[in-house]
N, C-alpha and C positions, 0 to 999 in steps of 0.2 A: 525521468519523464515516462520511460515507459510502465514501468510500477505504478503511475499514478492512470495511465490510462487502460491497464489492468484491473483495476480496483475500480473503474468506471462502467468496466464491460461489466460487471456483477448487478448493477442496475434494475435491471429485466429480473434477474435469479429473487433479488430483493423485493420488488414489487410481487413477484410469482407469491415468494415466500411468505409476505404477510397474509396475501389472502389465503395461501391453506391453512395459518392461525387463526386468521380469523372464519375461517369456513365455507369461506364465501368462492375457493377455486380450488381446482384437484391441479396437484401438482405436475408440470410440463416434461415430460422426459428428457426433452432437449436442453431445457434449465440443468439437469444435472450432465449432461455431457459438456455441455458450458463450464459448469461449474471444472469440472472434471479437467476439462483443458485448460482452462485459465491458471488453475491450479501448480500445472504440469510447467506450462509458462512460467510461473512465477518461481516453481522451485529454480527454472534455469537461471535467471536471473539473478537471483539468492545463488545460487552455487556457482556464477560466473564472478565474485567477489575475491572469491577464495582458492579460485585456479586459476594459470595464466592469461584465461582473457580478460581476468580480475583484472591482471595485471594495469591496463590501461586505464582504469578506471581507477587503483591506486594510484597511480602515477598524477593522473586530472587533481584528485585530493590532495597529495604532498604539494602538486603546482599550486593551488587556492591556498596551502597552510603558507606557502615560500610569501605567494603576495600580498597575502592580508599580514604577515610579520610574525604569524606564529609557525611555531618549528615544530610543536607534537601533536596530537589529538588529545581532544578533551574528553570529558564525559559525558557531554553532548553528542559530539562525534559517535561514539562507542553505543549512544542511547539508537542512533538511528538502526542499525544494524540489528542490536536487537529488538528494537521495534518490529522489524521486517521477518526476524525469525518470526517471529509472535505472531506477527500476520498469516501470517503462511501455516504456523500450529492452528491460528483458528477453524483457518480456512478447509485445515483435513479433516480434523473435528465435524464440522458444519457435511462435509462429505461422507463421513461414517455413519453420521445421524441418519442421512436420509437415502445413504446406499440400497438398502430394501428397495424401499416407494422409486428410484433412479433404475432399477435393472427390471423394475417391475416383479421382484418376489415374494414380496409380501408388502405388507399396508406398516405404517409407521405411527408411532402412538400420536397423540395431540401435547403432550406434555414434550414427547422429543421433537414435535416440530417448531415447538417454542426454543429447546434447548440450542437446536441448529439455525433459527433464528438469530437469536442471540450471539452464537458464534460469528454467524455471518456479518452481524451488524457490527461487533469488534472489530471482527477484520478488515471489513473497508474502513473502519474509524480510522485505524491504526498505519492502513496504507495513506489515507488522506494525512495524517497528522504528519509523517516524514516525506511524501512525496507533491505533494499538493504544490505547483508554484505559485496560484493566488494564492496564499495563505497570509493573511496579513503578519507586520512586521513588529518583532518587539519594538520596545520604545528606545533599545541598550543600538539597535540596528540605524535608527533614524539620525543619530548625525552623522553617521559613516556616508548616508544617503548624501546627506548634508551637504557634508567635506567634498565628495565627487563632484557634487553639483558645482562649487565654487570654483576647484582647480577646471571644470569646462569652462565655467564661466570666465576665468583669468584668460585662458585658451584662446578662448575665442573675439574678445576684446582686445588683443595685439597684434 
């Protein structure tokens, strides 16, 4: 949840960011200190995985594989994580591009404020694609929905 409302605070960076492609606004200094800390946030997130305060968080995931009946991770599983690196590469990318025009030292070409565009627009993709809870549900997800729905329904009928 919070990875996905990191990747919503980029918003503002995003709207900033098309209009210096398209020409039409000079880029916000504060856009990049945003950019900057959201960044910084997220690496901790991303690195809280993988050291003991990961810990809880693997532990939540073995609990969901015990109740839904699966016992390993799949390669879905595996896809999210590195999804999330991926995000997070974009998002430095997107930082280096426009580090100049951010610290105020010089001016940034129009070809790399498209490139750090781009970046940017990945990287909230990619956050939205593994962290998004509306995201709607496959079709393989819909009679698991199903199935719950009927044993409430047994439930509550006795």
């Amino acid at each position: 949840g919070q990875c996905f409302l990191l990747g919503e605070e980029l918003t503002p960076l995003l709207v900033n960011m098309r209009g210096v492609v398209e020409q039409t606004e000079f880029f916000q200094r504060d856009n990049y200190l945003l950019l900057s800390s959201i960044r910084r946030s997220f690496v901790s997130l991303v690195e809280a995985i993988y050291t003991d305060k990961g810990q809880e968080i693997r532990a939540g995931v073995i609990q969901y594989f015990e109740q839904s009946g699966r016992s390993q991770f799949t390669k879905e599983d595996v896809k999210i994580i590195v999804v999330l690196e991926s995000a997070l590469l974009n998002l430095g990318r997107c930082i280096d591009l426009v580090k100049p025009a951010g610290l105020l030292v010089s001016s940034v070409p129009a070809a790399t404020w498209s490139k750090a565009l781009f970046n940017l627009e990945e990287s909230m993709s990619r956050i939205k694609t593994v962290c998004d809870p509306d995201q709607p549900l496959e079709a393989s997800q819909w009679g698991k929905l199903f199935d719950d729905e009927k044993v409430t329904l047994d439930e509550h009928s006795t």
